[in-house]
MIDRENVO-803207 format. One record per residue (C-alpha): residue number from 1; residue in three letters; x negated, y negated, z negated. Coordinates in steps of 0.5 Angstrom, whole numbers, plus 500, padded with zeros to 3 digits. Layout:
r pos->NUM, code->ALA, X->X, Y->Y, Z->Z $
...
END
This chain:
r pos->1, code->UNK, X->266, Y->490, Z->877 $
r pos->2, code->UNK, X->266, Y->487, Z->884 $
r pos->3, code->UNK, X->266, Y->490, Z->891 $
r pos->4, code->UNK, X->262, Y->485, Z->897 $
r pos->5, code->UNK, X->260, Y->486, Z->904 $
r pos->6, code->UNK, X->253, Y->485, Z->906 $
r pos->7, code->UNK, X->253, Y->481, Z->912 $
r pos->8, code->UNK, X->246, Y->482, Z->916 $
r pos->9, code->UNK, X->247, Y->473, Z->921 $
r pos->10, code->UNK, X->243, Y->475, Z->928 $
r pos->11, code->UNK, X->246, Y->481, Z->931 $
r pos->12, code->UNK, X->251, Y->480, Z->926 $
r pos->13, code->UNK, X->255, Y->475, Z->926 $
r pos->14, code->UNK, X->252, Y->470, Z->932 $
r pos->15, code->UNK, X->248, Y->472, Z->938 $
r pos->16, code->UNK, X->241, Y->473, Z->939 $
r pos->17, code->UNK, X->236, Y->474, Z->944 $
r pos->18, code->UNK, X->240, Y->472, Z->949 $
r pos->19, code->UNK, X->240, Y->468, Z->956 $
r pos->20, code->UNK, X->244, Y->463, Z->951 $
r pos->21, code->UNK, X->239, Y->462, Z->946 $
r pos->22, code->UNK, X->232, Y->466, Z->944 $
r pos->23, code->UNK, X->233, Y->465, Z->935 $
r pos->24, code->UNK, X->238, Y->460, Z->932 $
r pos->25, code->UNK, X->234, Y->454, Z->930 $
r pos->26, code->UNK, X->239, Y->448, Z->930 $
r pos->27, code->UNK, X->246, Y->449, Z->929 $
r pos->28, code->UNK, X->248, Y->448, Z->936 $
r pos->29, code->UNK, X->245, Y->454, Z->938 $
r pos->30, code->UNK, X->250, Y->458, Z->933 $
r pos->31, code->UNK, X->255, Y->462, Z->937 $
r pos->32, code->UNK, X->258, Y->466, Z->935 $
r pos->33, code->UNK, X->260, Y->474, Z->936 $
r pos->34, code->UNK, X->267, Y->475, Z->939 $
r pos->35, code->UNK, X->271, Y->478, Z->933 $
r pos->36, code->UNK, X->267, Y->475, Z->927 $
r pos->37, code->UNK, X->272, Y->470, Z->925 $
r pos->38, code->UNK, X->277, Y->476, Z->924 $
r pos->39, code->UNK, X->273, Y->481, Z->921 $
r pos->40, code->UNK, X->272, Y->477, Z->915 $
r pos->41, code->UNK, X->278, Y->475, Z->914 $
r pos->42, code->UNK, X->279, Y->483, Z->914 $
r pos->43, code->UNK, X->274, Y->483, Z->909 $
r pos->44, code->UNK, X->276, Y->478, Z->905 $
r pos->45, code->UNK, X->283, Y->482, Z->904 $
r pos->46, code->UNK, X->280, Y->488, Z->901 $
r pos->47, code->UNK, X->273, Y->486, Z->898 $
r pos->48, code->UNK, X->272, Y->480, Z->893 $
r pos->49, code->UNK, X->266, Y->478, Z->896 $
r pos->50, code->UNK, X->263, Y->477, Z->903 $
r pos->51, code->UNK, X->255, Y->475, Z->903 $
r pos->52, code->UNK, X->250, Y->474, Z->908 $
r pos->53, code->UNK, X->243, Y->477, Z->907 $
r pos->54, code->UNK, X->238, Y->475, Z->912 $
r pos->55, code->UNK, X->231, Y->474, Z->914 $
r pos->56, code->UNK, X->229, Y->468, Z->916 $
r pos->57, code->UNK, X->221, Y->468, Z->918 $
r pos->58, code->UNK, X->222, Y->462, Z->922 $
r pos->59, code->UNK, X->221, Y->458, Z->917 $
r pos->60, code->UNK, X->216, Y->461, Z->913 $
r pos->61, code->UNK, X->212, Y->460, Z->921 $
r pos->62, code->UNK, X->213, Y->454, Z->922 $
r pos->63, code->UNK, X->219, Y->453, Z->927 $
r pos->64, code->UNK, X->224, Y->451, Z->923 $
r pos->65, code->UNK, X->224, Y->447, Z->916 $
r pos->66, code->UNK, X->228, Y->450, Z->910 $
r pos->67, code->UNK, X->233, Y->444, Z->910 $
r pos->68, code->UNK, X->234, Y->446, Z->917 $
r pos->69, code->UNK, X->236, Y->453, Z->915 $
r pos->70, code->UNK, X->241, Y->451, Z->910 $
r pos->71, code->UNK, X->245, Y->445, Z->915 $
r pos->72, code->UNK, X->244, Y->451, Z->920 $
r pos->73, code->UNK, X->248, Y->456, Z->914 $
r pos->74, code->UNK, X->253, Y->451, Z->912 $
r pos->75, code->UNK, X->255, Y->449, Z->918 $
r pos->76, code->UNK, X->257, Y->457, Z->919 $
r pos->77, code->UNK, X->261, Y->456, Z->913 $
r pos->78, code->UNK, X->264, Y->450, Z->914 $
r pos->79, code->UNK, X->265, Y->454, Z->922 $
r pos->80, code->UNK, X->268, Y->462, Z->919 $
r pos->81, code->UNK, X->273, Y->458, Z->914 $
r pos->82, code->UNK, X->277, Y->453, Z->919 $
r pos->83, code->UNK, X->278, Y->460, Z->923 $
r pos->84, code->UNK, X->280, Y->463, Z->915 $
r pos->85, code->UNK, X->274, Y->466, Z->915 $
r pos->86, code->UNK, X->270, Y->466, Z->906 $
r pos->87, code->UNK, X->264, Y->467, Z->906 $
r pos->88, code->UNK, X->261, Y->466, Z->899 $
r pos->89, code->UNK, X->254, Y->465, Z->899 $
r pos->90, code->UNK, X->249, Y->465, Z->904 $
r pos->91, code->UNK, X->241, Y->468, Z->900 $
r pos->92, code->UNK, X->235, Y->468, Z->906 $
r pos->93, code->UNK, X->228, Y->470, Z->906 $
r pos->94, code->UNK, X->224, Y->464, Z->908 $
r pos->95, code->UNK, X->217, Y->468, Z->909 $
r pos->96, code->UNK, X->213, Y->470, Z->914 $
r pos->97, code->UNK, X->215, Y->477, Z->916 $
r pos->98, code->UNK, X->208, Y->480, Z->914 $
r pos->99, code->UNK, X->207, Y->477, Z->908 $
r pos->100, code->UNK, X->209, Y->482, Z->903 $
r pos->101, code->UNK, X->214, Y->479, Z->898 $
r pos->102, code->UNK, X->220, Y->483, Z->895 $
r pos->103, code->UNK, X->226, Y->479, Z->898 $
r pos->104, code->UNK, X->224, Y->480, Z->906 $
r pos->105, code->UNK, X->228, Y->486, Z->908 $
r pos->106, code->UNK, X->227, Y->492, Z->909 $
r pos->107, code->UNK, X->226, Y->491, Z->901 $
r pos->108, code->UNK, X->233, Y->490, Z->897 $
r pos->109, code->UNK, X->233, Y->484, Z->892 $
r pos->110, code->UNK, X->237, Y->479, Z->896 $
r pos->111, code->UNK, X->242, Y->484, Z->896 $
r pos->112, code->UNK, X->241, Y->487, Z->888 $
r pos->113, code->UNK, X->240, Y->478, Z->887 $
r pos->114, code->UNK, X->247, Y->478, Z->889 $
r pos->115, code->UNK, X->250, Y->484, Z->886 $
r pos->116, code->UNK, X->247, Y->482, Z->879 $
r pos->117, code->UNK, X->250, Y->474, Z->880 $
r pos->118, code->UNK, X->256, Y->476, Z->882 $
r pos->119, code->UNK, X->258, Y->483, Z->878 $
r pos->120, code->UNK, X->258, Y->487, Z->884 $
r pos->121, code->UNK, X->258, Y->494, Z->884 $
r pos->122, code->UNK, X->253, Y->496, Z->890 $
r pos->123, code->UNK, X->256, Y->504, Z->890 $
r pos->124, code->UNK, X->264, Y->501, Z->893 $
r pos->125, code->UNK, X->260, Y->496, Z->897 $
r pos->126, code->UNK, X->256, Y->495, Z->905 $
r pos->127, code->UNK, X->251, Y->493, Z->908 $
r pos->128, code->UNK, X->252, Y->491, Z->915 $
r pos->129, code->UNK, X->246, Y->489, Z->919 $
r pos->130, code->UNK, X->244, Y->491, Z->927 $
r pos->131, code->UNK, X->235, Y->494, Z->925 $
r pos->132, code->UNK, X->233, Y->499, Z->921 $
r pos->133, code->UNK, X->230, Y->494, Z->916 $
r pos->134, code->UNK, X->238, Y->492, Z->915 $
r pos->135, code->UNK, X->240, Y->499, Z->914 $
r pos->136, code->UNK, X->233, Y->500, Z->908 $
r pos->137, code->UNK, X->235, Y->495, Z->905 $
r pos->138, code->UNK, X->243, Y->497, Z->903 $
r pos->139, code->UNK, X->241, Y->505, Z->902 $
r pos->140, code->UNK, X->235, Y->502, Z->897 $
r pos->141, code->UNK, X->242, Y->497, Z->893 $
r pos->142, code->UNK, X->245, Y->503, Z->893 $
r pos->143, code->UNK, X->251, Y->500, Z->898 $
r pos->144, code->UNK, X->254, Y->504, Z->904 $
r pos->145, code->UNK, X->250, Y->502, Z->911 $
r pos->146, code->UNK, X->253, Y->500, Z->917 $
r pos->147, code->UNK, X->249, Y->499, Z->924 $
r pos->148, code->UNK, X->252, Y->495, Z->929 $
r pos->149, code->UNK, X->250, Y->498, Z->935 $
r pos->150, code->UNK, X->249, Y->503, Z->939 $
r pos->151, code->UNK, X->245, Y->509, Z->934 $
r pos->152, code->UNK, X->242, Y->509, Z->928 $
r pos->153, code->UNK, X->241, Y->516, Z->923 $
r pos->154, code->UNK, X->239, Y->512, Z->917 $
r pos->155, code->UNK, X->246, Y->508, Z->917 $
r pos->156, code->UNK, X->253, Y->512, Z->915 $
r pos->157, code->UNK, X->257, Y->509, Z->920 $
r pos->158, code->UNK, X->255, Y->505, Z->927 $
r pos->159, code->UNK, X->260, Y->501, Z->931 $
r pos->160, code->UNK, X->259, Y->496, Z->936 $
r pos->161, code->UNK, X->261, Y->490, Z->933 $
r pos->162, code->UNK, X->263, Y->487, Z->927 $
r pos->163, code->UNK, X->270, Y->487, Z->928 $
r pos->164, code->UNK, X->270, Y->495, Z->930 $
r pos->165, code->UNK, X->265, Y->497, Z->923 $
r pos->166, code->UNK, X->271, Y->491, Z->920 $
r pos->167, code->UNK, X->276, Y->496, Z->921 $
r pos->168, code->UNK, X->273, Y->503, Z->919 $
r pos->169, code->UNK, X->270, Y->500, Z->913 $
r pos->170, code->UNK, X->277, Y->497, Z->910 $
r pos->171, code->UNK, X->279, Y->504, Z->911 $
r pos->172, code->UNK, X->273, Y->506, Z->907 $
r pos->173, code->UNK, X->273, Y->503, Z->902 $
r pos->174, code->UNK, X->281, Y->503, Z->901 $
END
């Protein structure tokens, strides 16, 4: 079986809720967090997949179509690989956030999706995200959990930022 690491997008990767930008509606708004770029190419030297898994209620409220949604992911990857940064697969849910379907995170199956399609083992993989709903959704997988940020009991590990969680992971899983 496969190992992957679950990326959370905004807090994550990019910034959000800053004096820069409030939610990231269009590509030009896509700035990303200082060591993103070098803590996936960290992962993809030890991880077979590195995917993100993210809430995206914008959509389902109105802000954003879904074809911006999907312009706003490729050009992330197009973005992350020009720095030899893989992403595999970018899965979202579209959804307004209180309206109670099954892929809104804290609920796991974007994650358990992923897993399936790609014959991923959840118990070698993590789930790397900054709220409470992203840590849920891995310990529900059945993934190790990791916060960015600054406390979180529910998450096995916490680290600041990306590329400090990168390192510890790497060790973890190795």
């Amino acid at each position: 079986m496969n190992k992957a690491v679950f990326l959370d997008r905004d807090g994550v990767i990019n910034e959000v809720l800053t004096d820069r930008v409030k939610f990231v509606n269009r590509s030009d708004k896509m700035y990303f967090l200082p060591g993103v770029a070098e803590a996936i190419r960290l992962f993809n030297q030890t991880f077979d997949y590195v995917f993100v898994v993210t809430n995206q209620g914008g959509v389902g409220l109105g802000f954003m179509k879904e074809a911006q949604l999907q312009a706003i992911h490729s050009d992330m990857i197009t973005s992350l690989q020009k720095e030899g940064a893989l992403i595999q697969e970018v899965v979202y849910c579209p959804h307004k956030p209180k309206s109670g379907c099954a892929c809104r995170k804290p609920n796991s199956k974007l994650i358990e999706d992923l897993a399936r399609k790609y014959d991923v083992d959840v118990k070698s993989s993590y789930m790397v995200g900054d709220t409470d709903t992203d840590i849920i959704a891995g310990k529900k997988a059945g993934t190790k959990t990791v916060f960015i940020g600054k406390s979180d009991p529910l998450a096995d590990a916490v680290y600041p930022d990306l590329l400090q969680a990168a390192h510890w992971i790497v060790d973890d899983a190795t």
